[in-house]
C-alpha positions in Angstrom: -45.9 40.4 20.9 -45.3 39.0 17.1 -45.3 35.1 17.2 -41.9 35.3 15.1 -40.6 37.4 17.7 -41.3 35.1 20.2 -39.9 32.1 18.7 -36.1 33.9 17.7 -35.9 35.7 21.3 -36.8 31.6 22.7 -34.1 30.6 20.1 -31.5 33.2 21.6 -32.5 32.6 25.2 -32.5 29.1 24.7 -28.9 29.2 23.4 -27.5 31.7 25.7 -28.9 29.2 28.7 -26.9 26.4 27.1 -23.3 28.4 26.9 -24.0 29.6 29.9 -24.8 26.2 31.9 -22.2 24.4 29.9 -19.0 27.0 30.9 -20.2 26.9 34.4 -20.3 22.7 34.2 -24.2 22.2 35.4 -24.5 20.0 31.9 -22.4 18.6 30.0 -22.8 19.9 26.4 -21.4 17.5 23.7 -20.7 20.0 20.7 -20.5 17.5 18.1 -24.1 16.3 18.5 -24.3 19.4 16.2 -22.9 17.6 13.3 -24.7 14.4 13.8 -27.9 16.0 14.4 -27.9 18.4 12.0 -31.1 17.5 10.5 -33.0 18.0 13.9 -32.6 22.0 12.3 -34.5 21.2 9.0 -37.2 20.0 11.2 -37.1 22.9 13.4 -37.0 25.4 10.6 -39.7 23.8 8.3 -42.3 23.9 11.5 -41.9 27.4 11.9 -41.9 27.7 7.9 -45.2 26.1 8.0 -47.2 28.0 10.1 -45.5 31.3 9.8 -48.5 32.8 9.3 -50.7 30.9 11.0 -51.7 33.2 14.4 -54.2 30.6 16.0 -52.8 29.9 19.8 -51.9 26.3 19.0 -50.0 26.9 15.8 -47.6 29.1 18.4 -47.7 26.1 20.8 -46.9 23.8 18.2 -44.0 25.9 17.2 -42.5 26.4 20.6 -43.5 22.6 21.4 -41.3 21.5 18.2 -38.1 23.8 18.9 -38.2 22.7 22.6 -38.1 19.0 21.9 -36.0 19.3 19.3 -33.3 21.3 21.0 -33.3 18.9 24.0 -33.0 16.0 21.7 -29.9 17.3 20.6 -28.7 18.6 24.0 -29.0 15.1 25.8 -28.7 12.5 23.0 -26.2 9.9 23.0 -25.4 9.1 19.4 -22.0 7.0 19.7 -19.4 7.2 17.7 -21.0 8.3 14.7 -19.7 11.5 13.4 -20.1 13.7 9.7 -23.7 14.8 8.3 -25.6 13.8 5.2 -23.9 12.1 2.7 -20.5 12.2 4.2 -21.2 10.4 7.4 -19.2 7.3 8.3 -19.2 4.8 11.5 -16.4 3.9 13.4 -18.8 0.6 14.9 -17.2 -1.9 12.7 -16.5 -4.8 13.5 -13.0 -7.4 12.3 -14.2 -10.5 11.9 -10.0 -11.6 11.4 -8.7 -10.0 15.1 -7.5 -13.0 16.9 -8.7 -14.5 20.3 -6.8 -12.1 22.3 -8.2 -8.9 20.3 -8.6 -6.1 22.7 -10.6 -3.8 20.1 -13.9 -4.7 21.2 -16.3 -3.6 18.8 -14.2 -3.6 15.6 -15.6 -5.4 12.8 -14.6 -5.7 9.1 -16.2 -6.5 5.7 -15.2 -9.8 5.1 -14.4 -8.2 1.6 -11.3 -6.6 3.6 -8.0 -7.9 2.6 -5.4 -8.4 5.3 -1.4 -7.6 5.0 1.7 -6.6 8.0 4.4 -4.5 7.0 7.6 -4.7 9.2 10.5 -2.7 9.9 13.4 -4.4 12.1 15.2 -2.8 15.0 18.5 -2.2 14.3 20.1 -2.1 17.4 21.5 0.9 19.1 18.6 2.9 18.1 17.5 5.0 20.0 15.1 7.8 19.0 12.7 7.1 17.1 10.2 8.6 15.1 6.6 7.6 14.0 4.6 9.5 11.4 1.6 7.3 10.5 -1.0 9.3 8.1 -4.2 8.4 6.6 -8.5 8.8 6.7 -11.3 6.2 7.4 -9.0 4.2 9.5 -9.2 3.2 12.6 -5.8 3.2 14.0 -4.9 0.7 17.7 -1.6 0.4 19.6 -1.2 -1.3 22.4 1.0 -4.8 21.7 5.0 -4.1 22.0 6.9 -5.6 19.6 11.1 -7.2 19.1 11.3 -5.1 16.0 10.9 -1.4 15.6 7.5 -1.4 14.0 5.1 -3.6 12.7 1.3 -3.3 11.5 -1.2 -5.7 10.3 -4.1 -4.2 8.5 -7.8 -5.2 7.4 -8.1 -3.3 4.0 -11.5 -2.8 3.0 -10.3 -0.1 0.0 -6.8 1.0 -1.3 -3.9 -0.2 0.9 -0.8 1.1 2.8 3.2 1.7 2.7 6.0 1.3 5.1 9.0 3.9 4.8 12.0 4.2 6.8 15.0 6.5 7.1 17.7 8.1 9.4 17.6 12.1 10.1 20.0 13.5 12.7 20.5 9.8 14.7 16.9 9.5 15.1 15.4 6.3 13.0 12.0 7.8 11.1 9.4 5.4 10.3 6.8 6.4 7.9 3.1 4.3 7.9 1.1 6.0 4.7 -2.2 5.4 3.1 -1.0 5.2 -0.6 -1.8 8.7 -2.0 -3.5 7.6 -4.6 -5.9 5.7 -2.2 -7.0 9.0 -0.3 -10.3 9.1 -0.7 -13.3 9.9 1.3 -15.6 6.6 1.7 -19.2 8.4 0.4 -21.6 5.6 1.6 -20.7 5.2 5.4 -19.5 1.9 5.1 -17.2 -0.3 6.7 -13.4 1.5 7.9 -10.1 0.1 7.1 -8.1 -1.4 10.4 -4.4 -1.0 11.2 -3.0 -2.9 14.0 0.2 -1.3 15.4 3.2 -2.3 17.6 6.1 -0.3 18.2 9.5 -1.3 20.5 9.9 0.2 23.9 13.5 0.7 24.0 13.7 4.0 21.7 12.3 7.6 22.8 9.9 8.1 20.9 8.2 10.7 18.9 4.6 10.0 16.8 2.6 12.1 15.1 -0.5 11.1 13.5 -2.3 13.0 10.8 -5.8 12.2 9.7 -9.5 13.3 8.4 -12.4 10.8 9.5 -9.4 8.5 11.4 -10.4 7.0 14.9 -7.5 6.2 17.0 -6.7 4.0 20.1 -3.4 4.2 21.7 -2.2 2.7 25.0 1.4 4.2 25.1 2.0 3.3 28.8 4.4 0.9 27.9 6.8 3.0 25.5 9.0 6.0 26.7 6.6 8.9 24.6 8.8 12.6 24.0 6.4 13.8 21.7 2.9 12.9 20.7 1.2 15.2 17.9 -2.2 14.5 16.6 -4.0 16.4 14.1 -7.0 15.3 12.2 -10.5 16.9 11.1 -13.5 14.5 12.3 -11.9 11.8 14.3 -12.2 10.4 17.6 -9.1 9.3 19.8 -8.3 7.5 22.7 -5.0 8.1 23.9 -3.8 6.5 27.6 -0.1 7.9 29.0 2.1 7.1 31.0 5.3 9.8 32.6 8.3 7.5 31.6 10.0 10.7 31.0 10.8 14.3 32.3 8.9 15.8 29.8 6.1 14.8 27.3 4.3 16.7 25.1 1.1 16.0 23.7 -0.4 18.7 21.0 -4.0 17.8 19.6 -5.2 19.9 16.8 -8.9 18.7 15.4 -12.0 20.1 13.8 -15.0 18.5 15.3 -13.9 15.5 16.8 -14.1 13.4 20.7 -10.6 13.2 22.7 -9.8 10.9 25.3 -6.5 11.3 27.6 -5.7 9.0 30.5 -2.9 10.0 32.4 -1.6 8.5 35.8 -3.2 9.7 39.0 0.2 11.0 40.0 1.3 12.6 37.1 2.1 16.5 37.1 0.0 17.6 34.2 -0.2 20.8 32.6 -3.2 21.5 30.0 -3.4 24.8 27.4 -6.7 24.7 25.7 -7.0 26.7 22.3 -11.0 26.0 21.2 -14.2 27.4 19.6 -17.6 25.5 20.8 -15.5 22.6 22.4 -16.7 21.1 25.5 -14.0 20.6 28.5 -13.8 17.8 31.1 -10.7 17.9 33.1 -10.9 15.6 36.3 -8.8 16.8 39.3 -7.3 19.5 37.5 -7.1 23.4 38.9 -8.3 25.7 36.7 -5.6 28.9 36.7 -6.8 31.0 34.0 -10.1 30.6 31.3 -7.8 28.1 29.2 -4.9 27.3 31.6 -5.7 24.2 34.0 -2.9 22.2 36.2 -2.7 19.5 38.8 -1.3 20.0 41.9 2.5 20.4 42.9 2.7 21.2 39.0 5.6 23.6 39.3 7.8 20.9 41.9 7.0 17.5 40.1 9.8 15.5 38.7 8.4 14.4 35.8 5.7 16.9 33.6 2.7 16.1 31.2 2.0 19.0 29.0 -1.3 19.0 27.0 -1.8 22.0 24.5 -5.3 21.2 23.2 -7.1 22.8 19.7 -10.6 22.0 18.0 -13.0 23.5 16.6 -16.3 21.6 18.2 -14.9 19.3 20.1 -15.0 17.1 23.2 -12.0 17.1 25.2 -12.0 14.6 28.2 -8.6 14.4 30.6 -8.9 11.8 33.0 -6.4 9.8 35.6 -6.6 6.2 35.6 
């Protein structure tokens, strides 16, 4: 047997064992490592460039030695939360050195070249339905404080800045949180992320959507009464914790090559629709129905219903009950 035959039927073998361990759950295969390791590949291919025509036994070895370890590093690595490749990587470990004592972002850090503002918009009362449509990249976007008016944010701008829009459709107040268009751009070096620090009310019904390229976002919504939640970005990472306030809540998640993370209540009826290409599936204490179709139990009879329609390209999708 050829030696090139031997390493591309290893290749195919190699990745057929990995679909095929990952859809049955023996490992758990994290599909974006194949963005952040990209260069793992180069290596890989310039090897077997290199001694392409070199037939000696160890040359062979060497070969099979490098795709081996090289394949491995990118099955079992744990990278973090860095996502992109080459020149268009960026971080989301940053760090804000102006979060108060009572900060709950953890890790979140800011150039102390960031700039810091809060935008406001009062509840007028009565209201009740409103709508949150917050859009914008290299942000990392937190909610978790309630707040006496409708909305508020305070930011840590490290490049362009933000604006606050409000208006009434059909009853329902619409608030509208926007990186200024002319500040859309990509940051090139990987550096530091802006910060935007949200509180909405909990007396309204709301609705939010949340539009984004390389955006990370962590939302505890258990406090606020959530009808619709739509997220749809191309690399991000969320974090999204719910609670079942209401009859029905639906969550739609629509990314490229991104990491989702949904808490829901142990005792909420949850209903999940997945809609994927090489995206990797955790769903704890959820019954599979159908290849894409996964429910809890007593689905059908519950009071109160979850549904999660779930899209990405490669992407991580984690449910879990808290």
């Amino acid at each position: 047997m050829r030696n090139d035959r031997l390493f591309s039927g290893l290749v195919l073998v190699i990745i057929g064992a990995v679909f095929l361990l990952n859809n049955f759950g023996v490992i758990d295969f994290h599909w974006g490592n194949l963005f952040r390791l990209w260069p793992v590949f180069l290596v890989i291919g310039g090897v077997n460039l290199l001694l392409s025509n070199t037939r000696a036994v160890w040359a062979t070895l060497v070969r099979v030695a490098v795709l081996i370890i090289g394949l491995g590093f990118i099955l079992f690595s744990n990278v973090g939360n860095r996502h992109g490749f080459g020149p268009f990587k960026y971080n989301y470990n940053i760090t804000d050195d102006n979060d108060d004592d009572d900060d709950t972002d953890g890790d979140l850090k800011v150039s102390d070249k960031a700039s810091s503002n809060t935008y406001q918009q009062p509840f007028a009362a009565g209201t009740k339905y409103a709508r949150l449509n917050v859009s914008g990249g290299a942000t990392k976007y937190t909610l978790s404080k309630t707040t006496d008016s409708l909305f508020t944010a305070s930011t840590s701008e490290y490049y362009g800045d933000y604006k606050l829009d409000s208006r009434t459709e059909d009853s329902v107040t619409v608030v509208d949180f926007d990186m200024n268009k002319r500040n859309r751009r990509f940051r090139w070096d990987g550096g530091n992320m802006n910060v935007a620090r949200l509180s909405i009310n909990t007396t309204p019904i709301w609705d939010i959507n949340i539009k984004g390229g390389a955006a990370k976002v962590d939302f505890d919504l258990t406090p606020y009464k959530v009808r619709n939640l739509n997220i749809n970005g191309g690399a991000a990472s969320c974090s999204v914790k719910l609670d079942d306030k209401l009859p029905l809540t639906d969550v739609v998640v629509s990314t490229g090559a991104s990491e989702i993370n949904i808490s829901i209540p142990k005792n909420a009826a949850c209903d999940i629709v997945t809609s994927s290409g090489l995206s990797s599936n955790d769903f704890e204490g959820f019954n599979k129905l159908s290849g894409d179709h996964y429910t809890t139990s007593g689905f059908e009879n519950a009071k109160n219903k979850i549904y999660l329609k779930l899209k990405g390209g490669v992407s991580d999708f984690n449910v879990h009950r808290y």
